[in-house]
OpenMM code with the backbone's topology and positions (N, CA, C; nanometers):
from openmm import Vec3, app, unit

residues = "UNK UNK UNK UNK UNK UNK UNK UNK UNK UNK UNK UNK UNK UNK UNK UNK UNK UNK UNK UNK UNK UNK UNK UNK UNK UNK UNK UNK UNK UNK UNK UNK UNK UNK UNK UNK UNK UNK UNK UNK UNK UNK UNK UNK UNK UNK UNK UNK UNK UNK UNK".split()
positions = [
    Vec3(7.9300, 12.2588, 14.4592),
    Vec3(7.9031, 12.1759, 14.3443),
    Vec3(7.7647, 12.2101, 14.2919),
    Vec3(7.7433, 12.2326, 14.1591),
    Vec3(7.6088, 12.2385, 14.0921),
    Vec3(7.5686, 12.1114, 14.0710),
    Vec3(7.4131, 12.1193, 14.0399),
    Vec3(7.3117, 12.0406, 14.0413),
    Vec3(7.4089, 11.9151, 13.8779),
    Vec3(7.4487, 12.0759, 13.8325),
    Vec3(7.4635, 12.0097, 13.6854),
    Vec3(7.6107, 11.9247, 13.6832),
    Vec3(7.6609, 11.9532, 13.7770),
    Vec3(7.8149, 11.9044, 13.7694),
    Vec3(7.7648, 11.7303, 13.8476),
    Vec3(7.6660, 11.7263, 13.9087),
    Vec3(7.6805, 11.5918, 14.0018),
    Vec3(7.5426, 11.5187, 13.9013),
    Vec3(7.5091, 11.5728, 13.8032),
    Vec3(7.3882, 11.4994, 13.7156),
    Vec3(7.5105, 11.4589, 13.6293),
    Vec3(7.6121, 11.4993, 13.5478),
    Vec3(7.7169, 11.4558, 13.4821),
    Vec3(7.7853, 11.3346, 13.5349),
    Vec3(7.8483, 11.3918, 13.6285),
    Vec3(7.9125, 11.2905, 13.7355),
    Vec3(7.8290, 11.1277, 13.7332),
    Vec3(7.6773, 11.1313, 13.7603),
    Vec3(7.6443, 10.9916, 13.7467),
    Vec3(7.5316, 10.9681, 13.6223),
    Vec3(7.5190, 11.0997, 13.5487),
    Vec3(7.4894, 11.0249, 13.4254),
    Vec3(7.3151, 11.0536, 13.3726),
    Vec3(7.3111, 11.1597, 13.4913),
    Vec3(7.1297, 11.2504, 13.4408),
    Vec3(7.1290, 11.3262, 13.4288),
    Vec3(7.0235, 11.4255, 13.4178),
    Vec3(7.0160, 11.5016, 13.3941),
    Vec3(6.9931, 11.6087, 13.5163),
    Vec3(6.9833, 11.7258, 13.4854),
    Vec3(6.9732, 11.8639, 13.6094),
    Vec3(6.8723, 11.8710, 13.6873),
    Vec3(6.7709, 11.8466, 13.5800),
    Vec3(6.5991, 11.8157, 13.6736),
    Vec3(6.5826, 11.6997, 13.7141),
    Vec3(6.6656, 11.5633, 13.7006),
    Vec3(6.6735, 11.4783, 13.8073),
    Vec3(6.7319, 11.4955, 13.9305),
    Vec3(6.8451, 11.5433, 13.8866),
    Vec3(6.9011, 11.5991, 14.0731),
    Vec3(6.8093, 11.6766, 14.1401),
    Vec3(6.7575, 11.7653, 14.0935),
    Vec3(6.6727, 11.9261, 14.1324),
    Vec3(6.5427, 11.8423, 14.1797),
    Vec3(6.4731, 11.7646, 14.0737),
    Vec3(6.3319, 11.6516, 14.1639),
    Vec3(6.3873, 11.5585, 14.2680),
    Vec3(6.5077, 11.4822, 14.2867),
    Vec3(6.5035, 11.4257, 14.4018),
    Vec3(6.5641, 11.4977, 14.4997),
    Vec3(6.5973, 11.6257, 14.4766),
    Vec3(6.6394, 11.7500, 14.6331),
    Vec3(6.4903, 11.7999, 14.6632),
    Vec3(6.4230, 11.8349, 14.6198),
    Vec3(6.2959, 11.8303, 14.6339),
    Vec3(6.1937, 11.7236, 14.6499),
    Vec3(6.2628, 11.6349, 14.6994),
    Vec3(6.0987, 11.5426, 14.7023),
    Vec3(6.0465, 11.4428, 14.6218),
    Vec3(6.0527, 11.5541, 14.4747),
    Vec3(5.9304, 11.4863, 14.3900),
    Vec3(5.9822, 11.3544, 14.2946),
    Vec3(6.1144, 11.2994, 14.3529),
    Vec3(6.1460, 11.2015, 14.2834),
    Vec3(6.2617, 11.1291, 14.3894),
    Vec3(6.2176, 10.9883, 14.3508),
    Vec3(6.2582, 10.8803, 14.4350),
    Vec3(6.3589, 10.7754, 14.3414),
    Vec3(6.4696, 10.7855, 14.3598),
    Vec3(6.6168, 10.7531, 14.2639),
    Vec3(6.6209, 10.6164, 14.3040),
    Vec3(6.6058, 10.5774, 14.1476),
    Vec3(6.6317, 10.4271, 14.1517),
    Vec3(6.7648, 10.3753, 14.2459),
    Vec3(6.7721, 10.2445, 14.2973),
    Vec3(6.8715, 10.1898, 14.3597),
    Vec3(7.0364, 10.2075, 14.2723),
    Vec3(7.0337, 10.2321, 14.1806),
    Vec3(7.1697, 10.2433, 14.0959),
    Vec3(7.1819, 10.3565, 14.1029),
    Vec3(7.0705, 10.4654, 14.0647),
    Vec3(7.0913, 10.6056, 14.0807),
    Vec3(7.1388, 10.6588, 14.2148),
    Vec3(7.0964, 10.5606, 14.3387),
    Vec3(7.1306, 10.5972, 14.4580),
    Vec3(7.2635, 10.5593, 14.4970),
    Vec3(7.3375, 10.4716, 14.4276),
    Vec3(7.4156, 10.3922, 14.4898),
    Vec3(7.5500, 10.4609, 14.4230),
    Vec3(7.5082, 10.5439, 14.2686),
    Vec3(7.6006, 10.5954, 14.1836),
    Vec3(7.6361, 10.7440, 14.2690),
    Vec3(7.5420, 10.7909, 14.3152),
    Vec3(7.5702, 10.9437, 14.3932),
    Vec3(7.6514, 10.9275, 14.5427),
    Vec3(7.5649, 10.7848, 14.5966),
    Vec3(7.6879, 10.7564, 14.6922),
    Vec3(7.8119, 10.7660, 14.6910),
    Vec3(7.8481, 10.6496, 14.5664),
    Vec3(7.9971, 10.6535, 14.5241),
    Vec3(8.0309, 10.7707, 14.4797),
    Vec3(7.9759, 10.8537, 14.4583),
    Vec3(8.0124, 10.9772, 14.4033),
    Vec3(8.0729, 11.0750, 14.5371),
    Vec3(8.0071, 11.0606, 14.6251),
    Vec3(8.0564, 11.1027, 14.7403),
    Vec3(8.1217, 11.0765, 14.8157),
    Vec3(8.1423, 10.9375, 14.8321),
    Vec3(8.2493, 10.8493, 14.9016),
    Vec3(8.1690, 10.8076, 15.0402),
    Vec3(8.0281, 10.7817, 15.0579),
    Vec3(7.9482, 10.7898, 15.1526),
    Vec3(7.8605, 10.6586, 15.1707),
    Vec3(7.8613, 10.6167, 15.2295),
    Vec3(7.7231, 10.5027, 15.2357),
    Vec3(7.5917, 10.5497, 15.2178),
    Vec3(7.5495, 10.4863, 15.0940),
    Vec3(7.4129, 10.5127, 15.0649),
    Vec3(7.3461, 10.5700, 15.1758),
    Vec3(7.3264, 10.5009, 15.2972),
    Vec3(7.2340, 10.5334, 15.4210),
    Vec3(7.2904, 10.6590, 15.4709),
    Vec3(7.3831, 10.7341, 15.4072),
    Vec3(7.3719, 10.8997, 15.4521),
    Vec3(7.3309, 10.9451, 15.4003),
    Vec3(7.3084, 10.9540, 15.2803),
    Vec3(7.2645, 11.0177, 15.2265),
    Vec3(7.1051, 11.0159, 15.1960),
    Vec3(7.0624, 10.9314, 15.1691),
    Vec3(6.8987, 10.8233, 15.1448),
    Vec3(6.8690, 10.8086, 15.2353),
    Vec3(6.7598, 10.7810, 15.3202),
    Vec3(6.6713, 10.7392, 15.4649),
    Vec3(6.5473, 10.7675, 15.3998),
    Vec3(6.4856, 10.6526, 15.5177),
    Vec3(6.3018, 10.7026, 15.5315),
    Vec3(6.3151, 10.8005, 15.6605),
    Vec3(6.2211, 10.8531, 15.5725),
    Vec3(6.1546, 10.9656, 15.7398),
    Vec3(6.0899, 10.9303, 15.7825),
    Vec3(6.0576, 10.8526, 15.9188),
    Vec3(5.9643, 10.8120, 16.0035),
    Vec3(5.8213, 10.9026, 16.0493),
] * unit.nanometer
topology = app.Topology()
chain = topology.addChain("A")
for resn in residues:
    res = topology.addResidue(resn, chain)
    for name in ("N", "CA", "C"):
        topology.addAtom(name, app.Element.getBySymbol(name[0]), res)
């Protein structure tokens, strides 16, 4: 799957997916919860703090 096919899927753009695979961006609770469902996954697999 491309960056660009799963920014469609919930509704951003390419350099939002691409900044929060990298780090430099921290996805609002809807944004997180929309990629979940997108995956069929509980948020908490995908999202965690790193201790």
């Amino acid at each position: 799957m491309s960056q660009q096919d799963l920014a469609n899927a919930v509704g951003v753009t390419r350099l939002t997916i691409h900044s929060i695979e990298t780090g430099k961006f921290n996805p609002s609770i809807l944004l997180a919860l929309k990629i979940a469902k997108f995956f069929e996954k509980p948020v908490e697999k995908i999202f965690y703090l790193e201790e």
